[in-house]
C-alpha positions, 0 to 999 in steps of 0.5 A: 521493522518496515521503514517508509518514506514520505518526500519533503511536501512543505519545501512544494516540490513534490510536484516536479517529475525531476525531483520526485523521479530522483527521490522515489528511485533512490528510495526504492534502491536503498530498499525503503520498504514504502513512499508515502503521498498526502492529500489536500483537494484545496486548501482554503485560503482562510480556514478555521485554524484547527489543524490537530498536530500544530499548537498554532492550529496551522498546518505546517504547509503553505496554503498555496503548496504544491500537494498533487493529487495522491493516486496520480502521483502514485500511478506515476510512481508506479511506472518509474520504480520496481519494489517499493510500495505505494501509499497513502498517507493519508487520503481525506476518503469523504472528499471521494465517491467510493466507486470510481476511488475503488477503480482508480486503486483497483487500477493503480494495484494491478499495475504496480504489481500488487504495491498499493496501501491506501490509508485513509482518513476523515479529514479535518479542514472543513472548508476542503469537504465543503468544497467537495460538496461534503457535509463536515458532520457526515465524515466519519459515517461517511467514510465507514461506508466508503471502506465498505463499498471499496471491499465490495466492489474489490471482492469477486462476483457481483456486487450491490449496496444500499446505505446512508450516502451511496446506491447502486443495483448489483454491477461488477468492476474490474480489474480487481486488486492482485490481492482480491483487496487492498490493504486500508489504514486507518489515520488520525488521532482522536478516539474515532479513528481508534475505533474505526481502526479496530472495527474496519482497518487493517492497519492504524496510524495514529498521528500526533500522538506520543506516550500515555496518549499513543498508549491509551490510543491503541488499547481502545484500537485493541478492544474496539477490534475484539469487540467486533470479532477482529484480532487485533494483532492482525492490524498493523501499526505504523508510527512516524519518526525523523529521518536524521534523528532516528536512532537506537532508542527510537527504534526500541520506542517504535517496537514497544508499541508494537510497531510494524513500520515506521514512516520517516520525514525530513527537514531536509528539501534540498535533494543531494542531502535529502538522498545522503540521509537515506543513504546514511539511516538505509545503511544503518537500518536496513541493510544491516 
C-alpha cells in the first residue's frame, strides 16, 4: 500500500513557504509515497450550494481560502524535496486549454525527476468554469478531449488534432514527460467519472463514496475499462482516509477494495502536531 499526503488547506496555509517547506520535507523524510495539491482558480463569493461531498452543500474551505495554484505549488515543491511524488488531487482540467497545461506538466515531470501525477476532474462549482470562460454543460466532453490532447502532445514525434473544442496542425512540444507520459487519474464521484475512469484513466479516485456505492462505483470503472479493451486491473485506485483515525481495520477496508494508495488528511492545521501524527501513522505504517 502507498500512502499520500494532502497539507491542511481549510486552516489557509498552504500558501506559506515556511509552512509547506516544513511539511512536504518531513513528508518526503518519513517516506510518504505523494503530497497531494487541489484546485480552485476562484471561488465565488455566492455559488449555488451544490458542492457533493457535504450534506449542507458547502464546501468545507472558506471562499476567501488561500488555495494556490496547484502546478506552481507543485514545481515549487519539487525543488525543495527528493523522492515524493507530486500530485494533483484534483485539477478542475475544463478551466485549462490542454496545450500549455500539457507543457506546464511536461515541465513540471522533468524537473522533478519523473515525480508528477496529475489527477483530474470536471469540476463541480459552475460559477468557477463560467469564469474561465467555460461552458458548465461541455465539462465532461471537454475534459475527455483534454486528456487526449496532453497523451498526444506527450508521445514522441509530431503531433496534431481536430476535435469538438481545440485544433491545431501538426507541432511538436517538448521537453516530453521522463516516462513519455504522465500518469492521469480520474476524481469524482458520479457514475461519469466511473466511466471516464475506465475508458481513459490510468487511475480512479472516487471521492465521497463508501460501501455498496464505492462498490457499485468501481465495478461500472471494471466494465467500462473491458468495454474499451483496457484491463482493468492496470487502473490504480486510490481511496482517502485520516491521518489519526487510520488503523488496522481501515487499512484492511482500503485493501479490499483493491486499493493501491490511500490519501490521507488532517484535522490537525497546527504544524508541530500535524508532523507528530505523520510520524506516529509513518511508524506504524510504513517503516514497518
Amino acid at each position: 500500500m502507498h500512502y499520500g499526503i494532502i497539507p491542511p488547506y481549510r486552516a489557509s496555509v498552504v500558501h506559506d513557504p515556511t509552512y509547506m517547506g516544513e511539511f512536504a520535507r518531513h513528508g518526503d523524510h518519513l517516506g510518504f509515497e505523494t503530497i497531494y495539491a487541489v484546485e480552485h482558480a476562484v471561488v465565488a463569493k455566492d455559488y449555488q450550494r451544490k458542492y457533493p461531498y457535504n450534506s449542507s452543500g458547502e464546501m468545507a474551505l472558506a471562499e476567501d481560502c488561500n488555495i494556490p495554484d496547484p502546478l506552481d505549488l507543485l514545481a515549487w515543491l519539487a525543488g525543495i524535496t527528493q523522492n515524493i511524488r507530486l500530485a494533483t488531487g484534483i485539477l478542475v482540467a475544463p478551466n485549462h486549454h490542454p496545450v500549455p497545461l500539457a507543457k506546464r506538466c511536461a515541465t513540471i515531470d522533468v524537473l522533478s525527476g519523473g515525480r508528477l501525477h496529475l489527477g483530474v476532474g470536471v469540476g463541480w462549482m459552475r460559477e468557477e468554469l463560467e469564469a474561465c470562460g467555460v461552458d458548465f454543460a461541455t465539462r465532461g466532453r471537454r475534459l475527455d478531449e483534454i486528456i487526449e490532447v496532453m497523451r498526444k502532445l506527450w508521445a514522441d514525434g509530431v503531433a496534431e488534432h481536430e476535435g469538438e473544442f481545440f485544433q491545431f496542425a501538426p507541432c511538436m512540444s517538448y521537453p516530453k514527460p521522463v516516462g513519455r507520459s504522465i500518469s492521469i487519474h480520474v476524481g469524482g464521484h458520479s457514475k461519469a467519472a466511473a466511466r471516464r475512469a475506465g475508458r481513459l484513466g490510468d487511475g480512479f479516485q472516487p471521492l465521497g463514496l463508501a460501501g455498496d456505492d464505492l462498490r457499485a462505483a468501481l465495478d461500472l470503472m471494471r466494465a467500462s475499462a473491458n468495454e474499451a479493451g483496457r484491463d482493468p486491473d492496470a487502473i490504480e485506485l486510490t481511496l482517502g482516509g485520516g491521518l489519526a483515525a487510520f488503523d488496522e481495520a481501515a487499512l484492511e477496508s482500503a485493501q479490499s477494495f483493491g486499493a493501491a494508495r490511500v490519501l490521507l488528511g488532517s484535522g490537525t492545521s497546527d504544524l508541530s502536531g500535524l508532523k507528530d501524527e505523520m510520524s506516529a501513522f509513518a511508524e506504524k505504517f510504513i517503516a514497518a
